[in-house]
C-alpha positions as CSV (number, residue, x, y, z in Angstrom):
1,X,194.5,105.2,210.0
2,X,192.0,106.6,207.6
3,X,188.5,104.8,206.8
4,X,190.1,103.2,204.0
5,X,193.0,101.4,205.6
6,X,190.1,100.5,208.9
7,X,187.7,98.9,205.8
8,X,190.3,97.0,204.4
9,X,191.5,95.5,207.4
10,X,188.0,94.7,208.5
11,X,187.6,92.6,205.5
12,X,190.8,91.5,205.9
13,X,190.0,89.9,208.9
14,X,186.3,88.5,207.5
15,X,188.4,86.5,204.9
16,X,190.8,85.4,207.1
17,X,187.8,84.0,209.2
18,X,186.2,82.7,206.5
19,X,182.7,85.0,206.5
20,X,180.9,85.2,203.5
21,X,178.4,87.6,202.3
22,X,178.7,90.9,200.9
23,X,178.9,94.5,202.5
24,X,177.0,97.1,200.2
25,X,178.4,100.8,200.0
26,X,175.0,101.7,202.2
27,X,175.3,99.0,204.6
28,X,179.4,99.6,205.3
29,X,178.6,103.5,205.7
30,X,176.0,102.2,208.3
31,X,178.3,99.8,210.0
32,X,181.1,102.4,210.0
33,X,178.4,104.9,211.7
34,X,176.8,102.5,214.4
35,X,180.5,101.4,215.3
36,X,181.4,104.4,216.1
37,X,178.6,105.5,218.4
38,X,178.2,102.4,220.0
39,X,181.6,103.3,221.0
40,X,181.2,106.6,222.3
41,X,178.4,105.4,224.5
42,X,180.2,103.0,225.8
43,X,183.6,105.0,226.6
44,X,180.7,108.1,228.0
45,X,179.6,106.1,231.0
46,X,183.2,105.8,232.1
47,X,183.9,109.6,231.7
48,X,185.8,111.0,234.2
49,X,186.1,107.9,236.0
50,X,188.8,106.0,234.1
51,X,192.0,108.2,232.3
52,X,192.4,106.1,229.7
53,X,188.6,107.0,228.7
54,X,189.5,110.2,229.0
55,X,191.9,110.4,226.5
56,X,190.2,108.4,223.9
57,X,187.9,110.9,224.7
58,X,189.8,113.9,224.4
59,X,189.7,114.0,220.5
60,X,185.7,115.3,221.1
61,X,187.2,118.3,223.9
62,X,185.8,121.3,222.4
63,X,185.7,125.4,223.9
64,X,183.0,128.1,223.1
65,X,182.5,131.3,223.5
66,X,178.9,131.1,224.1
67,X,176.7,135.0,223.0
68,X,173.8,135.4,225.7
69,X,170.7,137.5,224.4
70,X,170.3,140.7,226.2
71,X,166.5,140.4,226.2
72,X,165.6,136.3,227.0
73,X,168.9,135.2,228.6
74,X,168.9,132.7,225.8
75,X,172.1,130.9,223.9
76,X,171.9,128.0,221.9
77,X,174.4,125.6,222.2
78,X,177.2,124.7,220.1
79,X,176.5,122.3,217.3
80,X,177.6,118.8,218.5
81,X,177.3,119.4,221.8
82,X,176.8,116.2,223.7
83,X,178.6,116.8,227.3
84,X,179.5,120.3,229.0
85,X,182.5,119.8,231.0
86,X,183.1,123.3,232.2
87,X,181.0,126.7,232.1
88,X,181.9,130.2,233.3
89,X,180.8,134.0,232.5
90,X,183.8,136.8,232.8
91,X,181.2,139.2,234.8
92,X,180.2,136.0,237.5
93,X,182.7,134.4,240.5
94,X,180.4,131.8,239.8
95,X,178.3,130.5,237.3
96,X,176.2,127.4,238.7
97,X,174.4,124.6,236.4
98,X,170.8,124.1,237.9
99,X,167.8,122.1,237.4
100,X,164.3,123.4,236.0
101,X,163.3,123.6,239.7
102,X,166.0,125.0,240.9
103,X,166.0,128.0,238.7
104,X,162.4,128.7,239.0
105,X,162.9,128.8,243.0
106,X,166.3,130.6,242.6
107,X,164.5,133.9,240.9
108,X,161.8,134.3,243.3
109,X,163.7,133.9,246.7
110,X,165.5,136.7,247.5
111,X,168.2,135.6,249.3
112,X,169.2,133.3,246.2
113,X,168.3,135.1,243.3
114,X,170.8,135.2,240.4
115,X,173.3,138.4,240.1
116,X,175.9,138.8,237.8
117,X,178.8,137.8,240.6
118,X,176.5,134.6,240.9
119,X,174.9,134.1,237.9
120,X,172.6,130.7,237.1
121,X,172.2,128.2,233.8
122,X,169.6,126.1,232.9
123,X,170.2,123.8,230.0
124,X,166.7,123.1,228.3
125,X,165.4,122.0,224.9
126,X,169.1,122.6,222.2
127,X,169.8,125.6,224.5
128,X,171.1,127.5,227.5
129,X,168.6,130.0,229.8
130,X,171.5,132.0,231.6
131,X,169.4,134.6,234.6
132,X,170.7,137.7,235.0
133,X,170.1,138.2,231.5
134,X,172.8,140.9,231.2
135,X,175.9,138.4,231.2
136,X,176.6,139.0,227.6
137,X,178.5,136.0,226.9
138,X,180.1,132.5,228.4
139,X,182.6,130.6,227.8
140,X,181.9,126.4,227.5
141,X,184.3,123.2,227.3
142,X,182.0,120.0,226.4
143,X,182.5,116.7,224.5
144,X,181.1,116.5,221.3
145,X,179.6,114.3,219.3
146,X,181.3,112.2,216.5
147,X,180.9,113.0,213.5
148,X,178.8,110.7,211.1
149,X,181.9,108.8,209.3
150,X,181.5,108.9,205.7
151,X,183.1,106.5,203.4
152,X,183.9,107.7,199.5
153,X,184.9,105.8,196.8
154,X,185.4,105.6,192.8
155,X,185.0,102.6,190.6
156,X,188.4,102.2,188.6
157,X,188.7,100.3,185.5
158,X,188.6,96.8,186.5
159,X,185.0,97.4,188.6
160,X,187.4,97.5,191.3
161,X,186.6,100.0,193.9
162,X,188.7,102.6,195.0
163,X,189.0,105.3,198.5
164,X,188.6,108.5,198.2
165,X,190.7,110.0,200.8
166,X,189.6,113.3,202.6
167,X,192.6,114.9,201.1
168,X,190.9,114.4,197.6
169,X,189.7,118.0,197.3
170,X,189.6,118.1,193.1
171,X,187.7,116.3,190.6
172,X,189.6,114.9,188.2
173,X,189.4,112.7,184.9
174,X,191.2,109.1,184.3
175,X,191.5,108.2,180.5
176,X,191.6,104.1,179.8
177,X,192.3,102.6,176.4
178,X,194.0,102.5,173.5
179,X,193.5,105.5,172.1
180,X,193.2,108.3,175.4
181,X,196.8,109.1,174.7
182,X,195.6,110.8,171.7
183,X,193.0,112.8,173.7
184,X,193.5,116.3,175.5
185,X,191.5,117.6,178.2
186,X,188.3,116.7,178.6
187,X,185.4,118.8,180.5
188,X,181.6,117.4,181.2
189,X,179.0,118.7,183.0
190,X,176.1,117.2,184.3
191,X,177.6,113.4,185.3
192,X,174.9,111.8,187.9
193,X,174.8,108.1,189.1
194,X,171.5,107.9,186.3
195,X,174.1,108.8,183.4
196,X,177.0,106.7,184.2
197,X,178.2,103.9,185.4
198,X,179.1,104.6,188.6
199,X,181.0,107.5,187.4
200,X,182.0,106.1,184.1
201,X,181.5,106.5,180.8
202,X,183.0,103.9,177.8
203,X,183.4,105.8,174.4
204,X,184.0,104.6,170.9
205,X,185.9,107.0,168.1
206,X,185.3,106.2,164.5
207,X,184.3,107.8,160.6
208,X,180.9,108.2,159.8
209,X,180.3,109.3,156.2
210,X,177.3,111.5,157.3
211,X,179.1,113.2,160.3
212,X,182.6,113.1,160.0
213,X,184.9,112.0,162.8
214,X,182.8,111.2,165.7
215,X,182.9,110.4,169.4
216,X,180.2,108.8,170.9
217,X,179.6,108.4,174.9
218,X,177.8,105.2,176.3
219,X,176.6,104.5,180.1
220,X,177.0,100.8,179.5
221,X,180.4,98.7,178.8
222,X,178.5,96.9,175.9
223,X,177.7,100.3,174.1
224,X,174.4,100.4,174.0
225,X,173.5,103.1,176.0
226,X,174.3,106.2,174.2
227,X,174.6,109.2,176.5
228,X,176.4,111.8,174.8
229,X,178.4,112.5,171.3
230,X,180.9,114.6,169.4
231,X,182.1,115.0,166.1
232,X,184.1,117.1,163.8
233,X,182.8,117.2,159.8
234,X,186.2,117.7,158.0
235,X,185.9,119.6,154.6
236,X,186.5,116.6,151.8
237,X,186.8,119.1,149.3
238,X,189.7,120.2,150.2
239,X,191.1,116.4,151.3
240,X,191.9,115.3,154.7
241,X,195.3,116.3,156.7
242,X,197.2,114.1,158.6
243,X,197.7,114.7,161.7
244,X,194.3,115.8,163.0
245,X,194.6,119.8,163.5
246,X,193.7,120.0,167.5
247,X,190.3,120.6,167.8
248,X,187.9,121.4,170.6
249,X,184.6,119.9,169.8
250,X,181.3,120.2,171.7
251,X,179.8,117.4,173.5
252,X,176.0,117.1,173.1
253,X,173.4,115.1,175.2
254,X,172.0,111.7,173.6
255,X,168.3,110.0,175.1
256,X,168.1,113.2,177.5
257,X,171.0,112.6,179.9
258,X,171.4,116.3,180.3
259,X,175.5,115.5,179.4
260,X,177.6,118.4,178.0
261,X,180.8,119.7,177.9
262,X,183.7,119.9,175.5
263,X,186.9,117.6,174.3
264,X,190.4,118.4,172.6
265,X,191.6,115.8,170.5
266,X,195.4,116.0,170.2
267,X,197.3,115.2,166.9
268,X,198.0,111.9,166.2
269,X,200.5,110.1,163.7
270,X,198.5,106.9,162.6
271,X,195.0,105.4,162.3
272,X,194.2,102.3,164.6
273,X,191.4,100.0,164.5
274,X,189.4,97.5,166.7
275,X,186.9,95.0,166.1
276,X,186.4,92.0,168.0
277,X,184.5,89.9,165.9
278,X,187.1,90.2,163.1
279,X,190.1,92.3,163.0
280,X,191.3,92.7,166.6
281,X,194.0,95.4,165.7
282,X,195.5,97.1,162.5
283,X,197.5,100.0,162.8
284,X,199.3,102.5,159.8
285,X,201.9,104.3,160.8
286,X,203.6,107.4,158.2
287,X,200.7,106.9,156.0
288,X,200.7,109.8,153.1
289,X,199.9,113.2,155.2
290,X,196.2,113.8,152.9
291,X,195.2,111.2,154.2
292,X,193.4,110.3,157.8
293,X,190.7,108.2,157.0
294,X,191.0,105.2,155.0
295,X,188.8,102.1,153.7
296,X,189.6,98.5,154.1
297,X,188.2,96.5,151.7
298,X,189.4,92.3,152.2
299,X,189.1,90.1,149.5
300,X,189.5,86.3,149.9
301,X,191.8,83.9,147.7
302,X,190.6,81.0,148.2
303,X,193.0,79.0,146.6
304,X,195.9,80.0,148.7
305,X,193.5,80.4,151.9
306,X,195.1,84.1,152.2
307,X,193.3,87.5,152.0
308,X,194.2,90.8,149.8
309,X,194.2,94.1,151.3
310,X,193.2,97.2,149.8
311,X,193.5,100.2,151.7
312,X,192.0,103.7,150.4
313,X,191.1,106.8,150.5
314,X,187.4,107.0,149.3
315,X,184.0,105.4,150.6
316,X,183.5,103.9,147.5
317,X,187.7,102.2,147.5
318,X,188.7,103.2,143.9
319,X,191.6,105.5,145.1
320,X,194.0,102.5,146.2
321,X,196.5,103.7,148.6
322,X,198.4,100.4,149.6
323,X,198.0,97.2,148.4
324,X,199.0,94.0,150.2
325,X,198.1,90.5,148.3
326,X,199.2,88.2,151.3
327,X,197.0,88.7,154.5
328,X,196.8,85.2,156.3
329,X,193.6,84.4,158.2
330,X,194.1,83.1,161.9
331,X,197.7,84.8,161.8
332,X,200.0,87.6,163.8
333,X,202.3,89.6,161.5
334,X,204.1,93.3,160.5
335,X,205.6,94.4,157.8
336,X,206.4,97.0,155.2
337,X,204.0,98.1,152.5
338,X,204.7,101.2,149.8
339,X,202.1,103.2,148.6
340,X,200.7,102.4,145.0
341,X,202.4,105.4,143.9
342,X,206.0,104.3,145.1
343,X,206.5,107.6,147.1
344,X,205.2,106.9,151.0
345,X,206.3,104.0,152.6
346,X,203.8,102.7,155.9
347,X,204.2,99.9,158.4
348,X,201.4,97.2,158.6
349,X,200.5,95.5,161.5
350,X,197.8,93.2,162.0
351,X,196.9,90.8,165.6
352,X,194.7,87.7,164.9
353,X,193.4,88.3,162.1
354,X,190.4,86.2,162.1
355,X,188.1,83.9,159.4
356,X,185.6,85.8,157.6
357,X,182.0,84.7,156.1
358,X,182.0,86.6,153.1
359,X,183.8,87.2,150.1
360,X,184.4,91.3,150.6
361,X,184.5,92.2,154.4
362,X,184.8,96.2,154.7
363,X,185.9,98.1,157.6
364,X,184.4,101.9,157.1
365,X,186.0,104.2,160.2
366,X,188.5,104.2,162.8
367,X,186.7,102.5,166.0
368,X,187.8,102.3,169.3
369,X,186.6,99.9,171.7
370,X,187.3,99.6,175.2
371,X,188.3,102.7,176.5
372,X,186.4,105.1,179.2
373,X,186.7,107.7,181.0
374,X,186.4,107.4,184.5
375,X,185.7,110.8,186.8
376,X,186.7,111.0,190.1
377,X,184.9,113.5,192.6
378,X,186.0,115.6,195.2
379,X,185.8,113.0,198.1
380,X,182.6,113.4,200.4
381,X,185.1,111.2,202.5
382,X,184.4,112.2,206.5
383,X,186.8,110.4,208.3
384,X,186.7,109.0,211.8
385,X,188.7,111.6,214.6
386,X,189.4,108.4,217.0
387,X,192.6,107.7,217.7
388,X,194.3,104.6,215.8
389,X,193.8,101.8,219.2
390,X,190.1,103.6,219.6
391,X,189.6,102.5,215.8
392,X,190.5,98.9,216.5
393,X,187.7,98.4,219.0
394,X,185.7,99.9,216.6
395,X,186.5,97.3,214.4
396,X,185.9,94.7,216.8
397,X,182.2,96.2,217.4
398,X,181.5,96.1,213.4
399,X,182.5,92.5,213.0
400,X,180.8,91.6,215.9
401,X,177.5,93.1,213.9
402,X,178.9,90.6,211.0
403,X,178.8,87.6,213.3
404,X,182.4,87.9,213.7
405,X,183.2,87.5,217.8
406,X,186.7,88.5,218.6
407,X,188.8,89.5,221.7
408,X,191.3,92.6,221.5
409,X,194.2,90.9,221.6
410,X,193.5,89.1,218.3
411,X,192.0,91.9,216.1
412,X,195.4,93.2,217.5
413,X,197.4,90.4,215.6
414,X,195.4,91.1,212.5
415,X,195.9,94.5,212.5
416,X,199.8,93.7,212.9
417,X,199.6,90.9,210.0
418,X,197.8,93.1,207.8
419,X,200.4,96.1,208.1
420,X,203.2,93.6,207.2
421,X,201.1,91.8,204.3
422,X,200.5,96.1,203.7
423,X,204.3,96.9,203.2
């Protein structure tokens, strides 16, 4: 049972006995940490005096091979050392643990001083003081110490958090929205927990006459905290193609966030808009191939309550590229429109089209709302080595440090109703 499954049962069990509050990130890395050494103290003072201890134990057994300095005797010991269990020297019949007094009196008593057939450790202050100096090296079996657990995780696109699994070992990038499918790869550098949102950035892609086609980065979901941008200024003089040539533009840093990087927008074969105060989605499929960025300009009838449509392919909409008289406000609908010229049928399709407050509403630019990019780390995950019933009692210790008392038997029963409600 990984960290993820054990925290997910934990709360499982919380909400099934009805305990509020919330765990933050820092304090379930704590809980996760004290649990598990509460633990191993309390399985160390049965050591060797109960089996089953011993093997939930046995996952901390560790051998060393142990290099003595020629000059001082000295070795450190191995990192996590907690408990030797066994020490020996090739060279020595017998290699005998002793106390700060005892190997002080040992050397100057010549009937008991140290030799290499019966050589003498001391263990003082992170390390070992071996006499005769000239053993060369030892070889040591000890408990160690467990690891400080670690507990990783992402936020995914519903604020939702996620696991990140040991076995996460590449970062990676998730595209959300409407228009990702039209993006390539996607590289930045830089990303900190000051930039993003946990990870995230939420990006809007739209016309601007000044810059072109341009892709801007936000920290925030409400886009207002520009972080980073793109764009791509296509040569008008030579009118636009349809689709998009693939491209690999260079992200630069907004409000010094220190973002950069690089993005490859794919071809794609239609324009899409989104605004939510207005038109919540219009789309032009097998529009005429010059043409990739268009102007809406909406006119209201008023005496027929309906809307006409001009869509073209200037700023200033005096090239007319379809025209569509009958656009009802409030209303869902597709259909068919020609070009003015008669030669390039497109397909219209427009979702809630909603009242406007003016006579002339114009829509200048393909924008995208509601997408992000979400980047997942390599996991920092360190997961617990205790075996699957050792983890249990762990869980019992962390609820009990949320006010949650509970007996082994019936953390047992959760643990068994959670793996069904699991499959």
């Amino acid at each position: 049972m990984n960290l993820g499954r054990l925290w997910d049962l934990i709360l499982f069990i919380l909400n099934k006995e009805e305990s509020g509050g919330i765990i933050t990130p820092e304090r379930r890395n704590i809980l996760l940490s004290v649990g598990s050494q509460r633990y191993y103290s309390l399985m160390y003072e049965e050591f060797e005096k109960n089996q089953k201890v011993n093997d939930s134990l046995s996952v901390f057994d560790k051998i060393s091979t142990l290099t003595i300095d020629g000059s001082t005797g000295i070795s450190p010991l191995p990192t996590g050392y907690y408990h030797c269990t066994g020490l020996s020297a090739a060279q020595s019949d017998t290699l005998e643990i002793v106390t700060d007094s005892e190997f002080s009196s040992r050397q100057k008593n010549s009937l008991t001083s140290p030799t290499l057939k019966n050589s003498i450790a001391l263990f003082i202050s992170g390390q070992i003081m071996f006499q005769p100096v000239n053993l060369g090296t030892a070889l040591m079996t000890y408990l160690s110490y467990p690891g400080e657990p670690y507990y990783d995780y992402y936020i995914d696109e519903n604020d939702q958090e996620q696991f990140l699994p040991e076995s996460h070992s590449s970062s990676s990038i998730t595209k959300i929205g409407d228009l990702t499918s039209e993006l390539g790869t996607i590289s930045i550098t830089g990303l900190t927990e000051d930039n993003t949102d946990s990870m995230r950035l939420f990006w809007t892609f739209g016309w601007n006459d000044n810059y072109g086609y341009v892709i801007n980065f936000y920290k925030d979901r409400g886009l207002t905290l520009l972080v980073a941008h793109s764009n791509y200024q296509p040569d008008v003089t030579l009118g636009y193609s349809n689709p998009l040539p693939i491209l690999t533009w260079n992200i630069s840093e907004d409000n010094n966030s220190r973002l950069s990087g690089t993005i490859q927008l794919s071809p794609y074969n239609h324009l899409q808009w989104a605004d939510q105060s207005q038109l919540v989605n219009l789309e032009l499929n097998n529009i005429p191939s010059s043409y990739t960025t268009v102007y809406l300009s909406f006119h209201t009838v008023y005496i027929t309550n309906t809307y006409h449509l001009d869509i073209c392919s200037d700023p200033l909409r005096t090239k007319i590229i379809y025209s569509y008289p009958i656009v009802t406000s409030g209303s869902s609908f597709s259909d068919y429109i020609t070009s003015t010229d008669g030669n390039s049928t497109g397909y219209l399709n427009i979702n809630s089209l909603s009242d406007f407050t003016e006579d002339i509403i114009v829509y200048n630019g393909n924008i995208a709302k509601n997408n992000m990019f979400i980047f997942i780390p390599i996991s920092q995950t360190v997961e617990y080595q205790w075996r699957y019933e050792d983890q249990l009692k762990i869980a019992g210790i962390i609820l009990d440090m949320c006010g949650i008392f509970l007996n082994s038997d019936k953390i047992i029963q959760y643990a068994q109703m959670f793996g069904r409600i699991e499959k």
